[in-house]
C-alpha positions in Angstrom: 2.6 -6.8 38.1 -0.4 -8.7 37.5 0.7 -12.4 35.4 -0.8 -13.2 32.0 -2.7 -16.5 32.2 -1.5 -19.4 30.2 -4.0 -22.8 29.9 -2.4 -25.9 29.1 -4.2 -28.9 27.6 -2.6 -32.3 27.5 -4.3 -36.0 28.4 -0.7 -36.9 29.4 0.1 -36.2 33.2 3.7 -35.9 32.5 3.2 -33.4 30.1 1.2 -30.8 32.4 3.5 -31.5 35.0 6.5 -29.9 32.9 4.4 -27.3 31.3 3.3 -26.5 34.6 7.1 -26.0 36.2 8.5 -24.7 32.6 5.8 -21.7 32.8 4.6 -21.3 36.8 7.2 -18.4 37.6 6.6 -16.6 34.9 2.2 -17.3 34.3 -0.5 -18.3 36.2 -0.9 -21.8 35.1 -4.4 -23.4 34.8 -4.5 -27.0 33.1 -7.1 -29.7 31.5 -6.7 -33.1 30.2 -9.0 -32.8 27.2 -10.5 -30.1 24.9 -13.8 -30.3 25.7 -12.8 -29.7 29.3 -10.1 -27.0 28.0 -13.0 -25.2 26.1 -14.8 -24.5 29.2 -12.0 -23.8 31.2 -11.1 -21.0 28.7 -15.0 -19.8 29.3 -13.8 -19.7 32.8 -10.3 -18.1 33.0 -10.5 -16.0 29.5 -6.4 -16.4 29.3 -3.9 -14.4 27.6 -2.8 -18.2 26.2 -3.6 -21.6 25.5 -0.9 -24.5 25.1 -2.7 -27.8 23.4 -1.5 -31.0 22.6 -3.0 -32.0 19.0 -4.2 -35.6 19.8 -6.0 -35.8 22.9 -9.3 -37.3 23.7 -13.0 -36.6 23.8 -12.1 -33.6 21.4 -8.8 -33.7 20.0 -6.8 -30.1 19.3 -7.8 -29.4 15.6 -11.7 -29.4 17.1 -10.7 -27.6 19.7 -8.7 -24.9 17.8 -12.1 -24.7 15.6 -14.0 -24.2 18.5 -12.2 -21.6 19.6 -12.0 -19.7 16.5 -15.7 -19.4 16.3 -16.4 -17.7 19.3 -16.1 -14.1 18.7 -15.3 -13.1 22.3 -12.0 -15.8 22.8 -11.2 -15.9 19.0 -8.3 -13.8 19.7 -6.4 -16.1 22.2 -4.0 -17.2 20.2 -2.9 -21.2 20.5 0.4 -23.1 20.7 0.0 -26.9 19.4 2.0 -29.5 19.9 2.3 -32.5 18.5 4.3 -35.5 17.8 7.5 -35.4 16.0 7.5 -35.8 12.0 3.5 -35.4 12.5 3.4 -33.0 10.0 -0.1 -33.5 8.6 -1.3 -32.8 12.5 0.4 -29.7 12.1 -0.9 -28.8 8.5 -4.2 -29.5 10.0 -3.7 -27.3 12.9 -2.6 -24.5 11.2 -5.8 -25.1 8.5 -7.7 -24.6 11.6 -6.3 -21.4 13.2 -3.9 -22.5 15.5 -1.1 -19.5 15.6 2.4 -21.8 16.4 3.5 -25.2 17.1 5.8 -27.2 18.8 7.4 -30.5 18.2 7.5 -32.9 21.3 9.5 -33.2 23.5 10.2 -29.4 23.4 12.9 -27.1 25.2 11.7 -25.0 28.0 13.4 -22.2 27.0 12.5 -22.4 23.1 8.9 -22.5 24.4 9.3 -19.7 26.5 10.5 -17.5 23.7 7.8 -18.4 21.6 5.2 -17.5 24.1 6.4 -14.3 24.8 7.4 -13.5 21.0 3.1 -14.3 20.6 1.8 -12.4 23.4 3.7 -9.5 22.4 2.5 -9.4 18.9 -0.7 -10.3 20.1 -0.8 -7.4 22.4 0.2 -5.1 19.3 -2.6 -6.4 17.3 -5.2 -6.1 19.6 -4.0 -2.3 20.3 -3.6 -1.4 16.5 -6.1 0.9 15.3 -8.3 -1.0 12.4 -8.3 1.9 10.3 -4.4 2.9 10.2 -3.1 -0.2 11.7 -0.7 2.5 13.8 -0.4 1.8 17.5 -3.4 2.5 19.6 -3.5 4.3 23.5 -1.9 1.1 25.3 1.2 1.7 23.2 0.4 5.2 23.1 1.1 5.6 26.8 3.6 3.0 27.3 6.1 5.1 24.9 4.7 8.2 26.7 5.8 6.6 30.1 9.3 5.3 28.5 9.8 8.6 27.2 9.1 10.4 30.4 11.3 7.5 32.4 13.8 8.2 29.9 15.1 11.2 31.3 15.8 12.7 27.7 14.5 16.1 26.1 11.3 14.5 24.3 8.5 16.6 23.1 4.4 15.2 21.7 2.7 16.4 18.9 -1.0 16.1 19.2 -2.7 16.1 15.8 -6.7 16.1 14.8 -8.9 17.5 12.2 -10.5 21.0 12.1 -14.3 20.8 10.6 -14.3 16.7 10.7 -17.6 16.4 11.8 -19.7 18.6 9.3 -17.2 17.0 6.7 -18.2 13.4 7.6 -21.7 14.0 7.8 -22.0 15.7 3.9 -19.6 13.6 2.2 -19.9 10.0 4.6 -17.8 7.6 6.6 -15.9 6.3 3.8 -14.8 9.5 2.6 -14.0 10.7 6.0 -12.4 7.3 6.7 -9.9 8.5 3.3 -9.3 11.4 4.8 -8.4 9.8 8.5 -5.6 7.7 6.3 -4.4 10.3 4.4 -3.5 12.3 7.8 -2.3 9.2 9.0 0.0 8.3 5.9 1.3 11.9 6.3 2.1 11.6 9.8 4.0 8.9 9.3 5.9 9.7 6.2 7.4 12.9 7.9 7.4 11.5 11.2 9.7 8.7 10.2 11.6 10.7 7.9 12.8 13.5 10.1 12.4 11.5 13.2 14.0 8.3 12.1 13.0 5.0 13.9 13.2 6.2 17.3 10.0 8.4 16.6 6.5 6.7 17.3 3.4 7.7 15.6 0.1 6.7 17.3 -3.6 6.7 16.6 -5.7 7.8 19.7 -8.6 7.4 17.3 -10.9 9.0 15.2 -9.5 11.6 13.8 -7.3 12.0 16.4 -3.0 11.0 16.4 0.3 11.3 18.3 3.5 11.2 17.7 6.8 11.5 19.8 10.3 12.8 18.8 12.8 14.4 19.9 12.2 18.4 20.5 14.5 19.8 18.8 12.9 18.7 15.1 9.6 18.4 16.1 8.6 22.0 14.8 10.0 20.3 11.5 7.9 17.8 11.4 4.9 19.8 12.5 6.0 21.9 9.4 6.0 19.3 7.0 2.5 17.9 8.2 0.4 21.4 8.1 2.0 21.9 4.8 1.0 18.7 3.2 -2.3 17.8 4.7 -3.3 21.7 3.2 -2.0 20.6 -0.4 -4.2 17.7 -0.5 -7.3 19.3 0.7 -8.9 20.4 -2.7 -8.8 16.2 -2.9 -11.4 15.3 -0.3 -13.9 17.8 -1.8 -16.0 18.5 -5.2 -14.4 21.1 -7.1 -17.6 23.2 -6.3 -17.6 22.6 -2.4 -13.5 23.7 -2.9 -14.4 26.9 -5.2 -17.0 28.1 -2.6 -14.4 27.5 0.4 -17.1 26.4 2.8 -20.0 24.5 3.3 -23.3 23.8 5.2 -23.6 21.8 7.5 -25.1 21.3 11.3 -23.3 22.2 14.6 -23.2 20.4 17.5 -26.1 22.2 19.0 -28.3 21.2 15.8 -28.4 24.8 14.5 -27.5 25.0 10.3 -24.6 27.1 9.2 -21.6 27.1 7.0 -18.3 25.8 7.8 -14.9 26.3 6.4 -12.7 23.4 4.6 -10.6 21.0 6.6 -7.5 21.5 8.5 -5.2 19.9 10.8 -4.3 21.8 14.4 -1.5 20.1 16.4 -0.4 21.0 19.8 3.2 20.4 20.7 3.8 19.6 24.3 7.4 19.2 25.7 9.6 18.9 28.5 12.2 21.4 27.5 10.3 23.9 29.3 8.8 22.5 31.8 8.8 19.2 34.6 6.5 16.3 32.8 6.4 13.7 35.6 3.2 11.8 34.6 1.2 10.5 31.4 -2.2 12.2 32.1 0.0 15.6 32.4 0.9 15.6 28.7 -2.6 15.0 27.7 -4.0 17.7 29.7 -1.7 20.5 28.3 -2.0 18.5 24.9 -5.9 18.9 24.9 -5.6 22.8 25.9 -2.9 23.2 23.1 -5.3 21.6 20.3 -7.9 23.7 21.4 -6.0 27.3 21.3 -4.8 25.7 17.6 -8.2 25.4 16.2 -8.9 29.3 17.3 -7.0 30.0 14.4 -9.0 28.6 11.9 -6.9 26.8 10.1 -4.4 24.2 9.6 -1.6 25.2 12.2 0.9 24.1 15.4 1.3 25.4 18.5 3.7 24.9 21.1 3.5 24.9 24.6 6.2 27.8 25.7 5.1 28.1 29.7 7.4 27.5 32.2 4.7 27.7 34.6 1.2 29.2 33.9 2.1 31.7 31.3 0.2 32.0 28.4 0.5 29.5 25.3 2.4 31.1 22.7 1.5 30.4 18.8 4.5 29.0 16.5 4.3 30.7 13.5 
């Protein structure tokens, strides 16, 4: 497994030396002995972290931190600082600038190495998070697809996504489509986590498109309790005249005008109680043919995925 990169920034010798053996088996370990210096070597290296000492010279670790922070490409690296002990107006100042954690001097290895790992990890979650939903995005996504599968376990996948999004988004707009993204989402999640408990994952694929993972046996509920829902808040996203008519006009994706029904939700329900899942990519091809036999129907509905080898998909009704 490839190692996350950690830079370390100190003027003191010593200090790099036991940043360097604290974090070499673990990181690739790249070091400066000022900011300035540190801020190009971050240009350079683009690491998963930076470890800075807050008074150094030439650019101390406040400047640096600012620095940092205004670059739009590296303003996501998040930033240990350490500073003297009972130097708490360094570390007010740091954490004015941007700076993510701190550490008091001289610092335990092992408290150090905690920290770092507690920040990448969250750092890793943010960065994957979906802006819109905030729900994990498709590096989570298929790490709990590969855990599941690893698991050995009866799991099954619920792949969710809007029927008539498109023509929706382009009448009413992106915000209103945007309301009706976090709606699904807020669904998902309520019945997801309801039924499913906390070992269910939801996950936003994006767009209009979501997963979740439970166990198979009350997936079908959950399923149940999404269609049902989503339906009843329909009349919602529309005027009560687009509702009343049941349709409405739009353009397809060849460019040719015609009317289109309201919106739906169609998820396809792939599982392993049937079936041998020994790869990630293998649920998300059966996934993709399951939505698309679901939104033959024409409206909101699940399918599941009943083959045990190339028979046809069967509807769940």
């Amino acid at each position: 497994m490839k190692k996350e990169k950690i830079i370390t920034i100190d003027d003191d010798p010593d200090i790099l030396d036991v940043l360097e053996l604290t974090l070499s088996e673990q990181y690739d370990v790249f070091q400066a002995n000022n900011g300035q210096a540190g801020l190009t070597l971050v240009h350079q290296k683009l690491p998963d972290l930076i470890i800075c000492d807050y008074m150094m010279p030439v650019m101390n670790g406040r400047e640096f931190c600012k620095a940092l922070k205004k670059d739009i490409l590296l303003r996501h690296i998040p930033l240990i600082m350490l500073t003297g002990k009972g130097e708490v107006q360094d570390r007010i100042s740091g954490i004015e600038a941007g700076v993510d954690d701190y550490m008091v001097k001289p610092f335990a290895p092992d408290e150090l190495l905690a920290r770092i790992r507690m920040i990448l990890n969250r750092t890793s979650r943010s960065l994957d998070a979906s802006p819109l939903t905030h729900l994990p995005g498709n590096t989570s996504i298929n790490e709990e697809l590969q855990e599941s599968i690893d698991g050995g376990k009866t799991f099954a996948v619920g792949y969710a996504d809007l029927d008539k999004f498109k023509v929706y988004n382009d009448k009413y707009g992106f915000d209103k489509g945007d309301d009706v993204i976090k709606e699904l989402a807020r669904i998902l999640i309520k019945h997801v986590r309801d039924i499913g408990g906390k070992e269910a994952f939801i996950g936003h694929i994006g767009g209009d498109d979501f997963v979740f993972i439970s166990d198979d046996t009350i997936i079908d509920d959950i399923s149940e309790k999404i269609v049902t829902e989503f339906d009843e808040k329909v009349p919602s996203f529309y005027t009560k005249e687009d509702y009343e008519a049941g349709q409405i006009t739009g353009v397809d994706r060849q460019g040719n005008k015609q009317t289109f029904g309201l919106l739906g939700v169609s998820i396809g329900i792939v599982s392993n109680r049937t079936q041998a899942i020994t790869h990630v990519a293998q649920i998300g091809e059966i996934g993709a043919e399951l939505k698309k036999y679901a939104k033959s129907f024409e409206k909101s509905v699940f399918v599941r995925d009943k083959r045990t080898g190339s028979t046809r998909i069967k509807k769940e009704e």
